[in-house]
MDTraj code that builds the backbone (N, CA, C; nanometers):
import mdtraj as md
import numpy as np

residues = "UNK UNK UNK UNK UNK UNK UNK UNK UNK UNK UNK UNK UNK UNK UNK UNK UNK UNK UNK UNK UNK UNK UNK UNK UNK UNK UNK UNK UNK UNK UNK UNK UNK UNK UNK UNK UNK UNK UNK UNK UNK UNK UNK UNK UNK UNK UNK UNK UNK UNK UNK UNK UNK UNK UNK UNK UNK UNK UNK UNK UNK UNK UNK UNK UNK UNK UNK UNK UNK UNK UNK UNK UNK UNK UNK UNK UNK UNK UNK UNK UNK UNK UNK UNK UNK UNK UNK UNK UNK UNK UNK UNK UNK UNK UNK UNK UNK UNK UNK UNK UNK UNK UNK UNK UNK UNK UNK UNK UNK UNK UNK UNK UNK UNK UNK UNK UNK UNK UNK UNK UNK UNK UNK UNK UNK UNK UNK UNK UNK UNK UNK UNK UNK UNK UNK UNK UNK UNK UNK UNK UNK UNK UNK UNK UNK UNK UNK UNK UNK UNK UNK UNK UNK UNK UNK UNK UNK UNK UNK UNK UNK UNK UNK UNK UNK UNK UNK UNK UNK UNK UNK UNK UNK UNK UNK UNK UNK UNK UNK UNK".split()
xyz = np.array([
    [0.0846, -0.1163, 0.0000],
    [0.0000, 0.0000, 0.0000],
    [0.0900, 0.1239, 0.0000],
    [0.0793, 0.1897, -0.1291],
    [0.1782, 0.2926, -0.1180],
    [0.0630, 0.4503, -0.0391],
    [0.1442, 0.5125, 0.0401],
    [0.0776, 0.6637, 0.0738],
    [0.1601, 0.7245, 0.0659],
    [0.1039, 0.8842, 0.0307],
    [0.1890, 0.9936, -0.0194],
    [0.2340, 1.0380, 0.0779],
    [0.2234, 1.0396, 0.2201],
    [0.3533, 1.0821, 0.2968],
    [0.4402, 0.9958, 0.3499],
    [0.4328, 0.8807, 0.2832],
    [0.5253, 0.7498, 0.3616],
    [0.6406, 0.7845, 0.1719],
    [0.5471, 0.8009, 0.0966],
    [0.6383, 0.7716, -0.0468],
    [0.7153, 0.8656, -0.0610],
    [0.7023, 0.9703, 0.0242],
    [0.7850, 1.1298, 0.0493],
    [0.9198, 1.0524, 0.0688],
    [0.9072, 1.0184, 0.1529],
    [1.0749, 0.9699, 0.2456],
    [1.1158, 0.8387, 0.1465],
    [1.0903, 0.8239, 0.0312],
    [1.1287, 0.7275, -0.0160],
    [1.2743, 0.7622, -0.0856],
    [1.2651, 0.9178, -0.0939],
    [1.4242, 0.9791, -0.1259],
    [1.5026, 0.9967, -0.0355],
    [1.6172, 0.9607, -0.0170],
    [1.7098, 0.9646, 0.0750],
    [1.7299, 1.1487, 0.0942],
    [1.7458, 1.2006, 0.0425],
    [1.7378, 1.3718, 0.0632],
    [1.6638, 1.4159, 0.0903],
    [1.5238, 1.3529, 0.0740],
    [1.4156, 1.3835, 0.1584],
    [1.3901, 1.3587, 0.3547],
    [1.4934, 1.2314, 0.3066],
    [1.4479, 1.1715, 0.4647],
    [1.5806, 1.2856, 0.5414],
    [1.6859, 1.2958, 0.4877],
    [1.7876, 1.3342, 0.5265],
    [1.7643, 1.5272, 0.5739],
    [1.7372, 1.5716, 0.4613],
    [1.6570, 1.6970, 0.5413],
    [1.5616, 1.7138, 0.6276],
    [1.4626, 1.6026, 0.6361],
    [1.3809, 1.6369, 0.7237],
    [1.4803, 1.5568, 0.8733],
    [1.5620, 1.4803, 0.8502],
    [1.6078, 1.4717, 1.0006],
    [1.6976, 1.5373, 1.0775],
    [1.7841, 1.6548, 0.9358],
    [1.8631, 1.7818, 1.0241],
    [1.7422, 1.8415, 1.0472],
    [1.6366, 1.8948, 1.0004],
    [1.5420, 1.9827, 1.0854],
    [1.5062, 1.9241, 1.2059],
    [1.4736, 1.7659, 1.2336],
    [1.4484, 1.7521, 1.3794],
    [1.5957, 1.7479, 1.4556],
    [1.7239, 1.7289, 1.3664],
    [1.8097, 1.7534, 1.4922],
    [1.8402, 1.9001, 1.5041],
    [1.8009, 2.0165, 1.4012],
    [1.7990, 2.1579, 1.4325],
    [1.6633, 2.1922, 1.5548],
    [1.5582, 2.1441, 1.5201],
    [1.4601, 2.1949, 1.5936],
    [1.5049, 2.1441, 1.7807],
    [1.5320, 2.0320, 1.7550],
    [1.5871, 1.9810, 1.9053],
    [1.7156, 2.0220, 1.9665],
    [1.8265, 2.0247, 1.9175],
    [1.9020, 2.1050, 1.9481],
    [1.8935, 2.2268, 1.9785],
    [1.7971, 2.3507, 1.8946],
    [1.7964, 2.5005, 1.9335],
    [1.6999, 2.4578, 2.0714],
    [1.6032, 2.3569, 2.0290],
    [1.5505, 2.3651, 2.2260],
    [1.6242, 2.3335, 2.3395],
    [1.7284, 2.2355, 2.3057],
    [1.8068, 2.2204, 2.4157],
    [1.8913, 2.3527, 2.4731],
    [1.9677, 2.4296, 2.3519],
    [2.0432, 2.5530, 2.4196],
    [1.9353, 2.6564, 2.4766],
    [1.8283, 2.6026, 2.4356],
    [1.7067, 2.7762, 2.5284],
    [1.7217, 2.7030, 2.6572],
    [1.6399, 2.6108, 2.6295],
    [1.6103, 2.5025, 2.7831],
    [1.7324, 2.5032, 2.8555],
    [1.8372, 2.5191, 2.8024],
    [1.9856, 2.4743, 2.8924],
    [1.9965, 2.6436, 2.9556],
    [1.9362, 2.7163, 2.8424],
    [2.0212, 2.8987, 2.9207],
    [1.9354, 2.9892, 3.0037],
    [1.7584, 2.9499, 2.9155],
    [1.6570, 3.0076, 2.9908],
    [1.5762, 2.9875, 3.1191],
    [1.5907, 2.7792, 3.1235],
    [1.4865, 2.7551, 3.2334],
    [1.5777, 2.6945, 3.3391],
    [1.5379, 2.7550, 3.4726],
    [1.6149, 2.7091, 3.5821],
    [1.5902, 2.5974, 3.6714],
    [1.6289, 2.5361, 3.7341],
    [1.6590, 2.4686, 3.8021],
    [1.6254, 2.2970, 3.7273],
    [1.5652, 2.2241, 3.7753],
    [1.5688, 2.0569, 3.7539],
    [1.4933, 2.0275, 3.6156],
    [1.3957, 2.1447, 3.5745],
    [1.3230, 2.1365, 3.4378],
    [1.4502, 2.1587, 3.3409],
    [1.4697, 2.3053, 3.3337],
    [1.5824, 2.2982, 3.2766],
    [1.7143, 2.2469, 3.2359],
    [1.7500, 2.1595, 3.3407],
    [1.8405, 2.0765, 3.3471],
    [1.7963, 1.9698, 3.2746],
    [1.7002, 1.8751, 3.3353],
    [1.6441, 1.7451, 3.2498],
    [1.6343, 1.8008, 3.1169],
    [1.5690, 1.9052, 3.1220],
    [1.5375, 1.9199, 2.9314],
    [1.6726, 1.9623, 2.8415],
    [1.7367, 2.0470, 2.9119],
    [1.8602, 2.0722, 2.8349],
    [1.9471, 1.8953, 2.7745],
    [1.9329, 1.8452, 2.9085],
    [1.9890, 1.7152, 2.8739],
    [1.9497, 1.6153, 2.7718],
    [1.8268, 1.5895, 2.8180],
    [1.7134, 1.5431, 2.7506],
    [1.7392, 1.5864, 2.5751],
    [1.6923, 1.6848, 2.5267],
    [1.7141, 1.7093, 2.4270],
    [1.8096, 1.7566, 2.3379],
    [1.9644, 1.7762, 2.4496],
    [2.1051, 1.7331, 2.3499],
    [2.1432, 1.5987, 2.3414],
    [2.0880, 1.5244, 2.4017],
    [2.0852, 1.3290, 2.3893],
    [2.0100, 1.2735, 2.3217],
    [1.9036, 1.3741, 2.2602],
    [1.8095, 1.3331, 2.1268],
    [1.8658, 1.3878, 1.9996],
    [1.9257, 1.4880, 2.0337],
    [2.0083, 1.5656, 1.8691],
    [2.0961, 1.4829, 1.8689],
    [2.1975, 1.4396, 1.9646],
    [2.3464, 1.3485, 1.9463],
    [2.2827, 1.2317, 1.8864],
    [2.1847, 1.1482, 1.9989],
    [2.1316, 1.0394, 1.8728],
    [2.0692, 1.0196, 1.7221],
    [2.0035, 1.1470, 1.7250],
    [2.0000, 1.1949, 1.5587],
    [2.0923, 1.1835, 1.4828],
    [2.2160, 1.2723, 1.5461],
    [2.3249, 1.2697, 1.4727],
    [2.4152, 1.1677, 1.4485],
    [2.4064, 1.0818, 1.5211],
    [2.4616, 0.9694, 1.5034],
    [2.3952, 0.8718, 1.4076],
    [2.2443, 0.8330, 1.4846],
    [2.2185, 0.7342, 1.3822],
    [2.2109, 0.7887, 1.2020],
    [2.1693, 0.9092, 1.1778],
    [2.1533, 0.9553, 1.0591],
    [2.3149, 0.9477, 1.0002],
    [2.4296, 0.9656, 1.0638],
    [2.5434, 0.9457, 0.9883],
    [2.5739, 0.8217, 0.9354],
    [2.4866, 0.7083, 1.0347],
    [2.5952, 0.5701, 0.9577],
    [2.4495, 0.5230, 0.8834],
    [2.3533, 0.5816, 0.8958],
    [2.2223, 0.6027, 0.7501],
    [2.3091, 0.6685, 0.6505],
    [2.3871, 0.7132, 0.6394],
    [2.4489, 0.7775, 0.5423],
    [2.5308, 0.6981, 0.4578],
    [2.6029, 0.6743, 0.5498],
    [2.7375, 0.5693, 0.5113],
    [2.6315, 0.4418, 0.3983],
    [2.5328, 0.4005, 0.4070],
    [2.4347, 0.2991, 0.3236],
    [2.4111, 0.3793, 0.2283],
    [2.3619, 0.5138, 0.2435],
    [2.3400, 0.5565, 0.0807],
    [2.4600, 0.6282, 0.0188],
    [2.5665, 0.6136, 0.0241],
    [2.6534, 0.6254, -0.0300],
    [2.7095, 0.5627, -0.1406],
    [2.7062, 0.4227, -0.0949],
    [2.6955, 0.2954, -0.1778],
    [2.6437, 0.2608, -0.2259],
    [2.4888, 0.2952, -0.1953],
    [2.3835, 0.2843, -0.3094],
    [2.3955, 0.3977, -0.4604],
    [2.4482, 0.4843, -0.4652],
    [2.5030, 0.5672, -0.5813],
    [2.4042, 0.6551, -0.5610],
    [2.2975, 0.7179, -0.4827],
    [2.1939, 0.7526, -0.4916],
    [2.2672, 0.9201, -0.5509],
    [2.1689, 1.0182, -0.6158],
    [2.2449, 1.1504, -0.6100],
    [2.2757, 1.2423, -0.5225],
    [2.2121, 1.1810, -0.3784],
    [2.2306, 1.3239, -0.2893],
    [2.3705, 1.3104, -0.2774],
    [2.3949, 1.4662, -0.1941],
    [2.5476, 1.4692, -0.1660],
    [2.5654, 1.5680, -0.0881],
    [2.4614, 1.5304, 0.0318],
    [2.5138, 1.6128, 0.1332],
    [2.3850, 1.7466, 0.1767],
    [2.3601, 1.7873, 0.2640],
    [2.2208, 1.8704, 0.2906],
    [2.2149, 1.9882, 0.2705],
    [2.4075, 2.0153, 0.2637],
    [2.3751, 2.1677, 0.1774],
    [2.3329, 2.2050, 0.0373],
    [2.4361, 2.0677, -0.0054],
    [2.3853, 2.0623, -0.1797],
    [2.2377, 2.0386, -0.2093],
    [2.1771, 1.9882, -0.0883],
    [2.0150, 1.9328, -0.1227],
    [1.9254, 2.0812, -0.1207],
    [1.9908, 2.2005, -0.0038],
    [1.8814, 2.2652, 0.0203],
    [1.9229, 2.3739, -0.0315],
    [2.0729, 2.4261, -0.0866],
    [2.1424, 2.5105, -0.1502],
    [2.1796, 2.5231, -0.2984],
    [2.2024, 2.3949, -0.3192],
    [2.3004, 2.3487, -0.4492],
    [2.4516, 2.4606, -0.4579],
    [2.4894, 2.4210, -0.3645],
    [2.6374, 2.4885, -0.3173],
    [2.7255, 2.4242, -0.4410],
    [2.7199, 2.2895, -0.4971],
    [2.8121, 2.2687, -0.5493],
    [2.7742, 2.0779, -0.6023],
    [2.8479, 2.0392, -0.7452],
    [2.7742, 1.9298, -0.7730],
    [2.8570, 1.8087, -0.6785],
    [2.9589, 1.8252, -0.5585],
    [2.9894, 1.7028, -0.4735],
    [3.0494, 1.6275, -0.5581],
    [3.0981, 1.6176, -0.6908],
    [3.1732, 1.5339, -0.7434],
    [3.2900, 1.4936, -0.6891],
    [3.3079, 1.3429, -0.6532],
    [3.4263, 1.2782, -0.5739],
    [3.5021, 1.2404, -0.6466],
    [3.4819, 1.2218, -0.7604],
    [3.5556, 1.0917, -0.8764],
    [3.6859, 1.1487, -0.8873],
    [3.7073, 1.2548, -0.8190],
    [3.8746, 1.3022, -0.8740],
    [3.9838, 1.2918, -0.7311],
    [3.9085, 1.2090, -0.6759],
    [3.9944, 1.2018, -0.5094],
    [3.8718, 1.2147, -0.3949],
    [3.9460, 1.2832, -0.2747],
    [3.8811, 1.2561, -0.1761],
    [3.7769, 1.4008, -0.1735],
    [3.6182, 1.3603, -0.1352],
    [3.5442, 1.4540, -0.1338],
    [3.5835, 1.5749, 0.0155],
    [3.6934, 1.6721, -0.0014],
    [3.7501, 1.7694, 0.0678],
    [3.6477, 1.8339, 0.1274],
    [3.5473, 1.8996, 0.0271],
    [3.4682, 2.0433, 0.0637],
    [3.3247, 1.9257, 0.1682],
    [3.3103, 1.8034, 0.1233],
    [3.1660, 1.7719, 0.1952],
    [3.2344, 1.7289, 0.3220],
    [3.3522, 1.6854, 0.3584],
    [3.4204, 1.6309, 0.4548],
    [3.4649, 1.8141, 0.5675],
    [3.5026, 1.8905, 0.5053],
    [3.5000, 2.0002, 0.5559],
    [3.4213, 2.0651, 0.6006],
    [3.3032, 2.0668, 0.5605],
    [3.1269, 2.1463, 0.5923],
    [3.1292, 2.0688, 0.6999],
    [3.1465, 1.9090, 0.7242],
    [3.0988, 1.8500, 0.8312],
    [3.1501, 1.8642, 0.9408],
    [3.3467, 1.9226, 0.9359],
    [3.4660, 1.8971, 1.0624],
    [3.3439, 2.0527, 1.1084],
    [3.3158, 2.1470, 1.0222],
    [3.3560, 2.2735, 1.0513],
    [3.1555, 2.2696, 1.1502],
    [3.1145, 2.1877, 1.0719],
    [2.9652, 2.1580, 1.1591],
    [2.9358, 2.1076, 1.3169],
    [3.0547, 2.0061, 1.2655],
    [3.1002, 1.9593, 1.4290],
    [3.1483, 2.0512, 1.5346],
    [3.2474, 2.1350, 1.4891],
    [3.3182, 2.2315, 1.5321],
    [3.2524, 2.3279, 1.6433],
    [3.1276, 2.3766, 1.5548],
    [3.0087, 2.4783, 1.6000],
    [2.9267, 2.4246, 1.7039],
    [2.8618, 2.2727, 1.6270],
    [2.7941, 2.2161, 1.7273],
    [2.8437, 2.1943, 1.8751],
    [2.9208, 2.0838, 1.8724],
    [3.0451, 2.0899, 2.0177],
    [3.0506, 2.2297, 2.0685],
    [3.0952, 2.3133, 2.0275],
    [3.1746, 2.4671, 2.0891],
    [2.9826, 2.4852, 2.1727],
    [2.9277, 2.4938, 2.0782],
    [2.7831, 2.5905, 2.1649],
    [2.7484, 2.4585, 2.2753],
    [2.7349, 2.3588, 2.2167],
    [2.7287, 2.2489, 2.3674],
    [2.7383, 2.2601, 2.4850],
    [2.9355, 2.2169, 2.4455],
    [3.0327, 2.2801, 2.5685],
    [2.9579, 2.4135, 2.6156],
    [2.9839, 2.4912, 2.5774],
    [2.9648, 2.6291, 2.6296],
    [2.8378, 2.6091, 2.6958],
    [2.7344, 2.5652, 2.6611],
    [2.5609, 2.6023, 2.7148],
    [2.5855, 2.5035, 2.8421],
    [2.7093, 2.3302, 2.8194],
    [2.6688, 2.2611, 2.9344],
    [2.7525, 2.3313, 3.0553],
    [2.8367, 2.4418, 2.9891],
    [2.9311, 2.4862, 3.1148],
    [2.8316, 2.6001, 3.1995],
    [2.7224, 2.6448, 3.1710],
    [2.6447, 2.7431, 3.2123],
    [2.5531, 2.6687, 3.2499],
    [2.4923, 2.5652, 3.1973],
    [2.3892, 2.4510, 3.2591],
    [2.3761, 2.4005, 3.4064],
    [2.5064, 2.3477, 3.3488],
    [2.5819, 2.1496, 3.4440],
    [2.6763, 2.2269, 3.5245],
    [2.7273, 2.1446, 3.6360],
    [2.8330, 2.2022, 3.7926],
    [2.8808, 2.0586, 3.7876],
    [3.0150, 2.0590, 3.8640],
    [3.0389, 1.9313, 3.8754],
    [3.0615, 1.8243, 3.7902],
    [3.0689, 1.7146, 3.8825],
    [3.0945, 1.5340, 3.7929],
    [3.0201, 1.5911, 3.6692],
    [2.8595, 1.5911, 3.6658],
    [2.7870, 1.6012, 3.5527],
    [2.8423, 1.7086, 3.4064],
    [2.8842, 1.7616, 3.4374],
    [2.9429, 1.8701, 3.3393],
    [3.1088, 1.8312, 3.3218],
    [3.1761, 1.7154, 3.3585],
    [3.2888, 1.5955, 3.3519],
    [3.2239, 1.5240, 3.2687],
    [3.1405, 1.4729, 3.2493],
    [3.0588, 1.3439, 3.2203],
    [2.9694, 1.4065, 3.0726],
    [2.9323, 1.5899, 3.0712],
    [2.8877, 1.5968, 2.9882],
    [3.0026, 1.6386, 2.8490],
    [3.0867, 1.6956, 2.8844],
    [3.2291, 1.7065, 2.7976],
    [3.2771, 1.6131, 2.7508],
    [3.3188, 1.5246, 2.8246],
    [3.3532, 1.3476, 2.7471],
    [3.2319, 1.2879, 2.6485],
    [3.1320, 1.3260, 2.6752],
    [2.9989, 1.2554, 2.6397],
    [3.0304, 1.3476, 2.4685],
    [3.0278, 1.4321, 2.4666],
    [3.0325, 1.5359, 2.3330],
    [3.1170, 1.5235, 2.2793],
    [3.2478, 1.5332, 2.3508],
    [3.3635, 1.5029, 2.3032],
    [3.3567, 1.3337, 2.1596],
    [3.3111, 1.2713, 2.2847],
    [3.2846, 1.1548, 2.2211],
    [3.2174, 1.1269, 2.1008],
    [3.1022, 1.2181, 2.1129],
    [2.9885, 1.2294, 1.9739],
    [3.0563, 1.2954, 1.8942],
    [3.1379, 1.3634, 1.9068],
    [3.2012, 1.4352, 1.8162],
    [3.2633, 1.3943, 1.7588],
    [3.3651, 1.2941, 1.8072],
    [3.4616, 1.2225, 1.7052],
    [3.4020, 1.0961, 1.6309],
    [3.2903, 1.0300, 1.7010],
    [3.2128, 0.9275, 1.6429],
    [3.1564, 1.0002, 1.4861],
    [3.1336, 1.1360, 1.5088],
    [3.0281, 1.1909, 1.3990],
    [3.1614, 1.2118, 1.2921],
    [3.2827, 1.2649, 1.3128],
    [3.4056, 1.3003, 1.2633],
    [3.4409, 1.1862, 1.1544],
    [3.4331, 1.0899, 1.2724],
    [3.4758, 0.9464, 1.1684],
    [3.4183, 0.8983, 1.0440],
    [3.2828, 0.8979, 1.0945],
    [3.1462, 0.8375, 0.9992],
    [3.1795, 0.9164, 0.9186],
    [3.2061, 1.0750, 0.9198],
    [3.2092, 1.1653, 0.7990],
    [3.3269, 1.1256, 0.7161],
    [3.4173, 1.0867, 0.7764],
    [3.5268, 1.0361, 0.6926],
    [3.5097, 0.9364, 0.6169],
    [3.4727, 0.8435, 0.6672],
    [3.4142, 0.7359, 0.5834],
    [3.3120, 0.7599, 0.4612],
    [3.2348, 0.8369, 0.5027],
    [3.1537, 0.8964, 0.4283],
    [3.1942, 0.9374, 0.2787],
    [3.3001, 1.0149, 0.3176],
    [3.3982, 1.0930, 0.2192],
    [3.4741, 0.9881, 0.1139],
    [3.5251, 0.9462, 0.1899],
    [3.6088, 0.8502, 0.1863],
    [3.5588, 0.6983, 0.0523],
    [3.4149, 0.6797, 0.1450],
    [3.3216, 0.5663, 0.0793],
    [3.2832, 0.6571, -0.0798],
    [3.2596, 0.8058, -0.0605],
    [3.2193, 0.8239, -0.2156],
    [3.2787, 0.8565, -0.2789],
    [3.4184, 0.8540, -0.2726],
    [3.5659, 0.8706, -0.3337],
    [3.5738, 0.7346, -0.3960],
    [3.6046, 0.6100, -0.3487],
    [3.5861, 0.5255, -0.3909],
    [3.4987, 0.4786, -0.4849],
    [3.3372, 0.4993, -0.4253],
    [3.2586, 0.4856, -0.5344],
    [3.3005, 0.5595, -0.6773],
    [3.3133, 0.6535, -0.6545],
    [3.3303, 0.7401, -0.8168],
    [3.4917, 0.6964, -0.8457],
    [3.5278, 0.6755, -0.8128],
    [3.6531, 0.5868, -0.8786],
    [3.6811, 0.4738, -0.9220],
    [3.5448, 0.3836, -0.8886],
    [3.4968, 0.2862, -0.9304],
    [3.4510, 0.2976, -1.0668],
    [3.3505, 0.4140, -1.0766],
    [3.2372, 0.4106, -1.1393],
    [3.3268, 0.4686, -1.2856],
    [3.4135, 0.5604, -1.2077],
    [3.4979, 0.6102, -1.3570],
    [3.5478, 0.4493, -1.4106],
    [3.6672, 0.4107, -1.3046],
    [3.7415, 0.2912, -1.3778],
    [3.6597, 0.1652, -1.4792],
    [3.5517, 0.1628, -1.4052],
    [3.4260, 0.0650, -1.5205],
    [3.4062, 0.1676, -1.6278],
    [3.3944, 0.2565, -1.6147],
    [3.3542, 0.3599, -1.7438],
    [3.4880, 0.3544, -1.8274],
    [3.5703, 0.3797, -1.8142],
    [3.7136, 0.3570, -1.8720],
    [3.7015, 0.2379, -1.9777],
    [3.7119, 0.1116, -1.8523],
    [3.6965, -0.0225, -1.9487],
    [3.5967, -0.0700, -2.0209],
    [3.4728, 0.0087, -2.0205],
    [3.3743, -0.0043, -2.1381],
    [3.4124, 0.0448, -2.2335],
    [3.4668, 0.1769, -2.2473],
    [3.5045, 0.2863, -2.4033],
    [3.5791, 0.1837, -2.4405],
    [3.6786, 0.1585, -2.3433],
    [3.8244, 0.0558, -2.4274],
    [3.7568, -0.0650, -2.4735],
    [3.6705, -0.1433, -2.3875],
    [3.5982, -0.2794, -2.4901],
    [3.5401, -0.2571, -2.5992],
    [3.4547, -0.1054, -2.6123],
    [3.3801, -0.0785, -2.7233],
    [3.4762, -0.0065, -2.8118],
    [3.5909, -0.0100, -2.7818],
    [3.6740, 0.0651, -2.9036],
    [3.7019, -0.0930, -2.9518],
    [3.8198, -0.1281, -2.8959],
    [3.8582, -0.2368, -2.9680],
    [3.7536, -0.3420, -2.9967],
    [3.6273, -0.3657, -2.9632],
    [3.5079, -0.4317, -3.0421],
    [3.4904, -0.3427, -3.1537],
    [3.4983, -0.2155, -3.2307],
    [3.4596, -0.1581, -3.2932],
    [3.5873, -0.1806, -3.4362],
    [3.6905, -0.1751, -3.3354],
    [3.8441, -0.2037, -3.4634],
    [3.9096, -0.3207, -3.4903],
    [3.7904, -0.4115, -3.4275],
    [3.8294, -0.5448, -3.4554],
    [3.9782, -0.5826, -3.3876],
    [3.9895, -0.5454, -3.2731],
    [4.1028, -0.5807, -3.2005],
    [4.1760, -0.4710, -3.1924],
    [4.1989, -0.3757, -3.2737],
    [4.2788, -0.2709, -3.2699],
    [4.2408, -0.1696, -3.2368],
    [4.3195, -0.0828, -3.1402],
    [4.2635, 0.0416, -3.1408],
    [4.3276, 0.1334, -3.1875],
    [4.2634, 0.2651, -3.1973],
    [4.2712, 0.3544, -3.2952],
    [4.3941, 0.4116, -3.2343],
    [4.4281, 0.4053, -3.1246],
    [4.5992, 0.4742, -3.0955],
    [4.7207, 0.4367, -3.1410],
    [4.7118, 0.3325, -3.2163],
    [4.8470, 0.2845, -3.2564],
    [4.8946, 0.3212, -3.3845],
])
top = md.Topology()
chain = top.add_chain()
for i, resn in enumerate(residues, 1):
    res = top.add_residue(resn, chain, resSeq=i)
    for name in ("N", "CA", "C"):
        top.add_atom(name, md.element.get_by_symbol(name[0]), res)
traj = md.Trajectory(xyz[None], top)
């Protein structure tokens, strides 16, 4: 039974933007909740909902790492909602989508840190630095791979493209090709 808002998310750039908006929408609540509301509400919720963006962010990265390999065209959520640039990897390692992400991480972590140091006192604000720290390099990695995985792919995809022209040349010259 197909339905039109289940067949929405049947594009990976579809599903993929709509899950930075829930890890944008949850995240900007966690830094209000972490700066505006005081005492044990504020606290639970600040927590609460930077442990729902980190798990966003996590599981949606190694969702990533699968459509990578699938060849699908997205390439990344700026190119989806910007068209910053066509993400072509086939010439080495994808630099600029691997960079948007260090420099994403970068921001994210820094306002974290900062909101859990105004939040959290104590062990808990020990416990919440390692905890980020941690998501951070987990998210770091996946992006590498990421990069990494569609570098490969398009170096694949060229090298088969290569050895088709060359089969269909020399099928065409009867063994010979036209360079000699």
């Amino acid at each position: 039974m197909k339905l039109a808002h289940v067949t929405l998310f049947e594009d990976f750039g579809t599903r993929s933007v709509t899950i930075h908006g829930l890890m944008v929408v949850a995240f900007v609540n966690a830094i209000l909740a972490g700066l505006f509301l005081e005492g044990q509400v504020g606290l639970v919720s600040f927590v609460a909902l930077l442990n729902v963006t980190a798990g966003l962010w996590v599981a949606h990265s190694i969702h990533s790492l699968g459509n990578v390999a699938a060849g699908d065209e997205y390439n990344g959520v700026l190119n989806e909602l910007f068209d910053v640039g066509d993400g072509d990897s086939s010439r080495g390692f994808d630099t600029g989508r691997f960079g948007r992400l260090l420099g994403l991480i970068a921001v994210v972590t820094a306002v974290s840190l900062l909101t859990s140091a105004q939040a959290l006192s104590g062990t808990v604000l020990s416990i919440a630095v390692v905890a980020l720290g941690g998501i951070a390099l987990v998210t770091a990695i996946i992006g590498f791979l990421i990069a990494l995985g569609a570098s490969y792919d398009g170096a694949q995809r060229e090298t088969a493209a290569n050895v088709e022209r060359y089969t269909e040349a020399t099928d065409v010259d009867g063994g010979h090709t036209t360079d000699q």
